[in-house]
Structures are given as C-alpha cells and as structure tokens.
C-alpha positions as CSV (number, residue, x, y, z in Angstrom):
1,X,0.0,0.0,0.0
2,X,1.6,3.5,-0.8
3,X,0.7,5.9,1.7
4,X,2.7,9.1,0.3
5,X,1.5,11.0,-2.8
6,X,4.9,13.3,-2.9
7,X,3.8,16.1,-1.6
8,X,6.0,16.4,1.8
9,X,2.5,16.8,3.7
10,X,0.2,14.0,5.1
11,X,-3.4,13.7,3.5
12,X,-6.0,11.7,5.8
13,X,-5.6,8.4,4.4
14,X,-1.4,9.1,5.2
15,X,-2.4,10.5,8.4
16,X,-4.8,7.2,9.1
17,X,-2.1,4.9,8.1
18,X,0.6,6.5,10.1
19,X,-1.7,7.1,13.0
20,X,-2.6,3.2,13.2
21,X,1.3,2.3,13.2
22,X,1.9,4.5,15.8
23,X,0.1,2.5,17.8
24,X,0.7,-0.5,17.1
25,X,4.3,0.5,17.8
26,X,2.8,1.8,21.2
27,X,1.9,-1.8,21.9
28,X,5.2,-2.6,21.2
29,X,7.1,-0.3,23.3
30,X,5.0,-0.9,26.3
31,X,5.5,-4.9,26.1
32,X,9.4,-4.3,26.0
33,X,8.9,-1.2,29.1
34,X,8.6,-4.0,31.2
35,X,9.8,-1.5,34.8
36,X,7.4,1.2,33.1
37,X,10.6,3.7,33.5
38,X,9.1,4.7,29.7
39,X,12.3,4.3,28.3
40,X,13.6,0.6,26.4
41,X,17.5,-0.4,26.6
42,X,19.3,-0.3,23.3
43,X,19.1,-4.0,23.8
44,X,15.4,-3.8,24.0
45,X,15.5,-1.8,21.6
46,X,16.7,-4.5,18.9
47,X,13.5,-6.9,19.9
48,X,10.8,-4.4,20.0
49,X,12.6,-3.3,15.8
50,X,12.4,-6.7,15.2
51,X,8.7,-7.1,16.9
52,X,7.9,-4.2,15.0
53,X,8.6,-5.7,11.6
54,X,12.4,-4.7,10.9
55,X,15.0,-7.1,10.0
56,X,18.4,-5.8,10.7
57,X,21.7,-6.5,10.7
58,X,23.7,-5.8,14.3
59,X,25.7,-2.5,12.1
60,X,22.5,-0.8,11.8
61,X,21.2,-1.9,15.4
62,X,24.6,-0.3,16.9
63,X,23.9,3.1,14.4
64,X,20.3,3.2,15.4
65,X,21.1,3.2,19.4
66,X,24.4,5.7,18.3
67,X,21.5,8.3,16.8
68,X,18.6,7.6,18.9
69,X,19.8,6.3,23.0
70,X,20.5,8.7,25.3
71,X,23.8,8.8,27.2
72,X,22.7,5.5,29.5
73,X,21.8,3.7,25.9
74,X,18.4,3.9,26.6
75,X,15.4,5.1,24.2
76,X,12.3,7.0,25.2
77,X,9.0,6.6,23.7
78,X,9.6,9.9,21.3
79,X,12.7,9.1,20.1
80,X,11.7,5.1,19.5
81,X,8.4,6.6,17.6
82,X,11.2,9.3,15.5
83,X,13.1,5.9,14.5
84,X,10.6,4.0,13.6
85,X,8.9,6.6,11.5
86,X,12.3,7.1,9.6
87,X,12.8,3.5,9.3
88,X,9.2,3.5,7.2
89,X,10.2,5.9,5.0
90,X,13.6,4.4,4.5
91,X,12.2,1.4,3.5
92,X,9.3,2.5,1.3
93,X,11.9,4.7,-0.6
94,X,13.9,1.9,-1.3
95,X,11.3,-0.4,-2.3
96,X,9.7,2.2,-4.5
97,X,13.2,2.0,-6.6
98,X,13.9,-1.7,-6.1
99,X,11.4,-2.4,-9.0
100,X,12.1,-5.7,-9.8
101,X,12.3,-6.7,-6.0
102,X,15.9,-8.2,-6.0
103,X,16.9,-5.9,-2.8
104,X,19.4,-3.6,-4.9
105,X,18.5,-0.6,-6.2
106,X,20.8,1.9,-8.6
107,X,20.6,5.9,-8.6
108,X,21.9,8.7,-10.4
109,X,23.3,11.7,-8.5
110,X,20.1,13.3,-8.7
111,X,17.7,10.3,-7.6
112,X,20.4,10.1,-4.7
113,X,19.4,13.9,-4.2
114,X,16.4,13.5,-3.8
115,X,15.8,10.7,-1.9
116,X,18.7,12.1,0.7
117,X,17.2,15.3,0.9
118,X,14.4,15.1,3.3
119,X,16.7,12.9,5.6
C-alpha cells in the first residue's frame, strides 16, 4: 500500500495509516517497558525493531542506538516513535526503486538527491 502521494505533507488516508502504526508500535514499546521507566535499553530496543517488523543487521542496530539512545543507551517513547517513523520511509523509498524486488536498487546523483534530501 503507498501511503505518500509526494507532496512532503500528510493527506487523511497518510495521516490514518501512520496514526494506526503508531500505535501498534505503542503496543510494542510498552511490552518491551517492562519497569514502566518509559524508556527501552538499546538491547530492548533490537527486539521491539524486530517485533515491529524490521530485520536488521547488528551494524544498523549499533547506528540506530548511536543516533537515537540517550547517554545511558536507553530510548524514550519519542525518540523510539522518530526511528521507527524514519525507518518506514527508508524502507518504502527503497522499495519504490527496487522495481524488480531483487533488494538492490541503482541511482543517479540526482535520484540520490532526492531521496537524501528530506533525511
């Protein structure tokens, strides 16, 4: 299902869509909050990606918890909602240019640009 039509701004079916991820992500963050400080570890933080439908590798984990842990590694609820939201729209960029679904994609400077620029 594409839920962007380009235009940098969220239409009510966008809004819907992200609205019902948020919380389903809530779900998740509250399972893995298990002493209700409402912060995860960065370790927790690994399950509840993976719970929340991300598969990656343990580089990507470390860069995650790097951008988004506070100094005692741990994440709150805003900034585990912030990486999840980017995480979407990292993956449905990519999968809008993997056309043929092989998992690479190739870009000129300008597609590169583009896709970089709202990062």
């Amino acid at each position: 299902m594409n839920t962007t039509d380009g235009t940098g701004h969220l239409n009510l079916q966008e809004f819907k869509h992200l609205w019902n991820k948020i919380k389903q992500w809530k779900l998740v963050f509250t399972r893995f909050d298990t002493d209700k400080s409402s912060t995860i570890s960065s370790f927790e933080m690994r399950n509840a990606l993976t719970e929340a439908g991300f598969q990656l590798n343990i580089q990507l984990y470390d860069i995650i918890c790097m951008r988004y842990a506070n100094e005692h590694m741990e994440l709150d609820f805003d900034s585990y909602i912030s990486c999840l939201v980017r995480l979407e729209g990292m993956f449905r960029a990519f999968k809008a240019f993997d056309r043929d679904g092989d998992g690479l994609i190739k870009l000129n400077v300008f597609q590169w640009l583009q896709l970089t620029m709202y990062a």
